[in-house]
N, C-alpha and C positions, 0 to 999 in steps of 0.2 A: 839050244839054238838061241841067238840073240833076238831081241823084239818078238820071243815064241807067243806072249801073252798077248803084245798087241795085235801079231798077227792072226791068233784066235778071234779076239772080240770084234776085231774089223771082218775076218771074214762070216762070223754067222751076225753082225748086223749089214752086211754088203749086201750077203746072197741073196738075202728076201728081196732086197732092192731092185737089183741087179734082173732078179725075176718079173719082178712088176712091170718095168721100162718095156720087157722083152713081150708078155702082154701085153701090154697097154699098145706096144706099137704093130703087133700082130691084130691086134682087136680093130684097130683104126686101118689096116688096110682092109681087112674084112667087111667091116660097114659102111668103107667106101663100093666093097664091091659088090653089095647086097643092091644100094642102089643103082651101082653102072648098070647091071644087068637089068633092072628093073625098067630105066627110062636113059639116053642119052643126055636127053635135054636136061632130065631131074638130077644127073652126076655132074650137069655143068654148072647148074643155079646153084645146088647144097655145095660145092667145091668153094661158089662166092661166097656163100655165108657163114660155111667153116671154116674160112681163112679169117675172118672177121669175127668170131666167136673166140677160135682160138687165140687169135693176136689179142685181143681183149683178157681171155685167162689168161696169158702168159705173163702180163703186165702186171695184171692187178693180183697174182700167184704169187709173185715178188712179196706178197706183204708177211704170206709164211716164213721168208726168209729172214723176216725182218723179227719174226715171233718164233722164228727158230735161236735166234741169236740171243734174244732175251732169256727163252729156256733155261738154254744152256749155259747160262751164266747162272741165274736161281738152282738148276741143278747140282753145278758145281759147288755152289756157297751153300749146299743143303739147306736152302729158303722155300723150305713145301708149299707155304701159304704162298708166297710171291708166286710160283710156278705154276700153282692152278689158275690165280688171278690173272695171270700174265695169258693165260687160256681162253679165259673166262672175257677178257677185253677183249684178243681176238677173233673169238668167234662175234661177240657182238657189233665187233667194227667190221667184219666179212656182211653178214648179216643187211647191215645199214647200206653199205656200198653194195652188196650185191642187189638185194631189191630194188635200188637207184637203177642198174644195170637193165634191171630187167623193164622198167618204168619208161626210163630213156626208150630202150629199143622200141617197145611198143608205141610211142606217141613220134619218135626220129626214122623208125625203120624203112619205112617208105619212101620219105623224099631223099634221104640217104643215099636207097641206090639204085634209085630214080636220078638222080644227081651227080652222083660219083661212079656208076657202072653202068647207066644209060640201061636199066633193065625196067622194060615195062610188058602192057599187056600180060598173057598166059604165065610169061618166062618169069615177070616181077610177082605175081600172085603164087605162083609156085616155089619163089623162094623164101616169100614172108611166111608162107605156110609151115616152112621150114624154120625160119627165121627167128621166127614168135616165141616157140616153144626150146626150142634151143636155148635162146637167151638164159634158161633159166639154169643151165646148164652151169653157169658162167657163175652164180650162187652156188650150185652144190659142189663143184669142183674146188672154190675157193676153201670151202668147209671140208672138204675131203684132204685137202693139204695140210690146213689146222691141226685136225688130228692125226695125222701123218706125221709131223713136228712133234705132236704131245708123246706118241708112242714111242718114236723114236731115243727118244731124250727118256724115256722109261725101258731102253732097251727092248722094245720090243717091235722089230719090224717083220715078224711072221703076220701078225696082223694084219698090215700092208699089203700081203702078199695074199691073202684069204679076202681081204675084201676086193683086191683086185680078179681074183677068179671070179670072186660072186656077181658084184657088177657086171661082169664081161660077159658072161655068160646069160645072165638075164637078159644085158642089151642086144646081143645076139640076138637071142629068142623073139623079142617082140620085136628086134627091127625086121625080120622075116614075115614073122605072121600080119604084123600091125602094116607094111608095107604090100605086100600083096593078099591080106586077105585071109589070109590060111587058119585054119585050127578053129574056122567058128570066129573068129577076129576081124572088125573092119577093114576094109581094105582103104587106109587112108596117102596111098600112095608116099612121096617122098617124105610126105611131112610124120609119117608114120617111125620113121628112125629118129626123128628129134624126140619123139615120145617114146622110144626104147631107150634112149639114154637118158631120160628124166627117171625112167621106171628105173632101170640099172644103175644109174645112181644115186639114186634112192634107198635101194640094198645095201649099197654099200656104203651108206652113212646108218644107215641102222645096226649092220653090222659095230661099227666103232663105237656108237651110242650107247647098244648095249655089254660091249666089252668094257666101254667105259664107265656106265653104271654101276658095272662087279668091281669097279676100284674105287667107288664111293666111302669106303671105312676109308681111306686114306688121305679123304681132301680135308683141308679145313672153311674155315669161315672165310667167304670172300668180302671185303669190302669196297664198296661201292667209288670211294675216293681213293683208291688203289688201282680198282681198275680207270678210272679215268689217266691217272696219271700214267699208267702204262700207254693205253691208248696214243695218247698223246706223243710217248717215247716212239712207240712202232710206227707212227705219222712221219716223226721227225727222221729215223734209218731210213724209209722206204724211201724219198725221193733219191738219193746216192745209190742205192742197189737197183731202181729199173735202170737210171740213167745210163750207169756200167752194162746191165743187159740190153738195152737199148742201145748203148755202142757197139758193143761186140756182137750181136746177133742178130743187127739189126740194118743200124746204117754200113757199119764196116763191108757186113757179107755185101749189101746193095755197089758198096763202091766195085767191089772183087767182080760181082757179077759183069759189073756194065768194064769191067777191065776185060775178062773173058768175053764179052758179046763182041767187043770192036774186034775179035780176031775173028770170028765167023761161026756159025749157026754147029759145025763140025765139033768146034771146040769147045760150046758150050754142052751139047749132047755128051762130051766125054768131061768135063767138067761134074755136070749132072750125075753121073753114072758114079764115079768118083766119090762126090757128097753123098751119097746113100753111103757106100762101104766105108765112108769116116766116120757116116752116126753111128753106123752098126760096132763099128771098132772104138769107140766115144760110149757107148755104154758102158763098161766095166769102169772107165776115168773117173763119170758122176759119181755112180754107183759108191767107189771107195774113198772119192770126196767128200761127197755127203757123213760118212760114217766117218771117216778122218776127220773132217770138224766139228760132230760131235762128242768126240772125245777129246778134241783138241782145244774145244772151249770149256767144256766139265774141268777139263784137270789146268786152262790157266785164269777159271776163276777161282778153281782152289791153290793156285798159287806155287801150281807143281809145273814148271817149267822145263827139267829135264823130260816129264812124261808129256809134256806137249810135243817136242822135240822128236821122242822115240815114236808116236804115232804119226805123226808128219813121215817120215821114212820108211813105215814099217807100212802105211798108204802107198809111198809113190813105187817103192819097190814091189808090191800084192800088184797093184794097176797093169805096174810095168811088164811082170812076167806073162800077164792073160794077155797084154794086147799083144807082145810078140808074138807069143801061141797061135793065136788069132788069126795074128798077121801074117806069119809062116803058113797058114793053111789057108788062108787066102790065094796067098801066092803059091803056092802048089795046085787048088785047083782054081785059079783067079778063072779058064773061061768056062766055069762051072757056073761059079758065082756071079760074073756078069752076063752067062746066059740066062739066068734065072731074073735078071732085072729087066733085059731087051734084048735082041737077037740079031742086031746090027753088027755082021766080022768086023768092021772096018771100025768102027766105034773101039770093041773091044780091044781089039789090037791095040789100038792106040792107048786105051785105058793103060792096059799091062804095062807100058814104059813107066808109066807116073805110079804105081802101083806101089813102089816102094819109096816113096814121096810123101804119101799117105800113112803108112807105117809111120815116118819120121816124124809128122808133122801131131798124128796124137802121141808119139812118146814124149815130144817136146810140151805139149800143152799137160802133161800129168801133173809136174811140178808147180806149172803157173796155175793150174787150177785149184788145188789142194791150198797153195798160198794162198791164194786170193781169199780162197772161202774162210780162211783164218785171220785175213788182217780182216775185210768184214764185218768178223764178229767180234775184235778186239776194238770196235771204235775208231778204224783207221778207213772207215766205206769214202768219207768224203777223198781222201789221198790217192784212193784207189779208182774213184772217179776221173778226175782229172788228169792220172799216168796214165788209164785205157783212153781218154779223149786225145791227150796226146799223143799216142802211140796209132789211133785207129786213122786219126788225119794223116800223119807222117807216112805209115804205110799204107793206108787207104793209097794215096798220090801216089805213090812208089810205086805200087804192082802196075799202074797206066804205063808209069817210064820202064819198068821190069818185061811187061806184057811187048814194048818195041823189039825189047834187045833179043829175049829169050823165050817169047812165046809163053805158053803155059806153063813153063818150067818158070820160068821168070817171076808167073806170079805164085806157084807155092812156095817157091824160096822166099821170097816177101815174107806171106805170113806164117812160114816158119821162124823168120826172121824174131818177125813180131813178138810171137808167143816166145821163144828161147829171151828175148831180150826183158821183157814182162817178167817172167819166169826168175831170170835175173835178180833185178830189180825188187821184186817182193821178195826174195831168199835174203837179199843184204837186206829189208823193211822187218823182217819177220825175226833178224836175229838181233836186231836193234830194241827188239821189246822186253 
């Protein structure tokens, strides 16, 4: 079979991935609904502060991206010493940023959102309570993606997948007891799940520490003005790779929203409905992106260009097959599956039209995704900056005029548009290198 190799190595480094995403997002509705049940008010306050925790990791998570890139270029050139350095700078700059993180929130937290979410009295104390210990959150996570990048790039995302059961499962555990009380345990109300996931992720940075300890015979001597100048490298990547996520995830989705809001409260409830079953069918995409560019960067900083080539395809084809599958059982039991998200007929019904809209619109983005994460890390993030800024204004406006003519149809044609045309365009960027 052609591409049999690459389609091996992508699939047992995807699967673990692919696994983890699928915890990581079962765990997170879970410990939302540890607290619903626990307090009304307490799922409303924690809801403000982990949208603001989270927007916070997402951003400053970027920086792995930036020390994923670096990796796998010392991997590729079999530069051992550079690769652990290149490690060794990023944890230290995670480190430094993150305890600023956590410094800020403690001395800012307050008049914050006192200021910007008008939360005072009970409602503001019950969310700094939350707030506080969270924050730190936003440290170990940053450190948990580090190592994430290091494993990977050492082929080994089982790991990944082991520290994300451990994690989950501990944070579980004490957000339960440490939230109500239970096992002999304080009962410290909502703020009791900020300290299940300090404790949970906690585990699971010891986990990698000490897996990474057992590969001690294999590091060398790091030096000190090496790692600076890496540092320094991963500063300079990082502003072009949030700013691209920052376009696409960020302002773009905001413009598309307030496109769908002016047709009416109907159409964003099935809009809504919608975005769930595109992350869920958008897992496998990451998933085989991730793994796709790192083999994609290994073999074109060793200067093997047809095997960058063969895994770019032997990705978007693996992506492509799971999300049809997916998609095809979707849509055979679609009012299965969006009875399971809400129980509005009339919603759903209407879902189902667009339902094969959604299929299209992640097979379109396999392509642009998989590229993108390969110019990236060739050096080309700034070029890649400014096609998504152009592309997210031009279509951004468009779905408003698309939203007149065709209604919701109007605007996922847009950002299929978008993505096919992106998609495009990095395919002719990426054969030009």
């Amino acid at each position: 079979m052609k591409n049999r190799k690459e389609f091996q190595e992508l699939n047992r480094m995807a699967y673990p991935i692919l696994l983890h995403y699928l915890l990581t997002s079962l765990f997170e509705i879970l410990d939302q609904a540890i607290v619903g049940h626990y307090s009304v008010r307490g799922f409303a306050v924690v809801g403000i502060a982990v949208s603001v925790v989270y927007g916070v990791t997402g951003a400053l998570g970027m920086l792995s991206s930036a020390f994923h890139i670096i990796a796998a270029e010392k991997i590729g050139k079999q530069d051992e010493r550079g690769f652990e350095n290149a490690f060794a700078g990023s944890k230290i700059l995670v480190i430094l940023i993150g305890l600023t993180v956590v410094l800020v929130s403690i001395l800012f937290g307050k008049p914050f959102f006192y200021a910007v979410y008008r939360q005072q009295g009970k409602e503001l104390q019950e969310l700094l309570g939350y707030f506080y210990p969270a924050s730190f959150t936003v440290l170990q996570n940053m450190l948990i993606f580090q190592y994430s990048v290091y494993f990977k790039n050492r082929q080994n995302t089982k790991i990944t997948l082991w520290v994300t059961v451990v994690s989950t499962t501990v944070n579980l555990f004490f957000d339960f007891v440490l939230v109500y009380g239970a096992a002999g345990f304080p009962r410290l109300g909502t703020a009791g799940a900020a300290w299940g996931s300090i404790l949970g992720l906690g585990c699971g940075l010891l986990v990698y520490q000490i897996t990474y300890w057992k590969e001690r015979q294999r590091r060398k001597t790091i030096r000190a003005e090496e790692i600076r100048g890496l540092i320094y490298r991963i500063w300079k990547i990082y502003p072009s790779l949030l700013g691209q996520e920052l376009l696409e995830s960020t302002i773009f989705v905001f413009m598309v929203l307030a496109a769908v809001a002016r047709l009416g409260a109907e159409d964003v409830a099935v809009y809504k409905l919608l975005d769930l079953v595109c992350g869920m069918l958008e897992l496998p995409v990451y998933a085989y992106a991730v793994a796709t560019q790192t083999y994609a960067l290994q073999n074109h900083a060793a200067g093997k260009k047809a095997a960058v080539r063969s895994y770019e395809k032997a990705g978007i084809q693996l992506s492509g097959m799971i999300v049809l599958s997916v998609g095809m059982l979707c849509g055979i039991f679609q009012k299965e599956v969006f009875h399971w998200i809400l129980s509005d007929e009339m919603i759903i019904a209407r879902a189902g039209d667009y339902l094969w809209m959604i299929v299209l619109l992640v097979l379109v983005k396999i392509p642009y995704r998989i590229r993108l994460l390969y110019l990236q890390g060739i050096g080309k993030e700034g070029q890649v900056f400014w096609i998504t800024a152009a592309a997210s204004v031009i279509f951004g406006v468009g779905a408003f005029a698309a939203a007149e003519l065709l209604q919701l149809s109007g605007i996922y044609l847009m950002i299929i548009l978008e993505y096919g045309l992106l998609g495009g365009i990095y395919r002719w960027q990426s054969k030009k290198v």
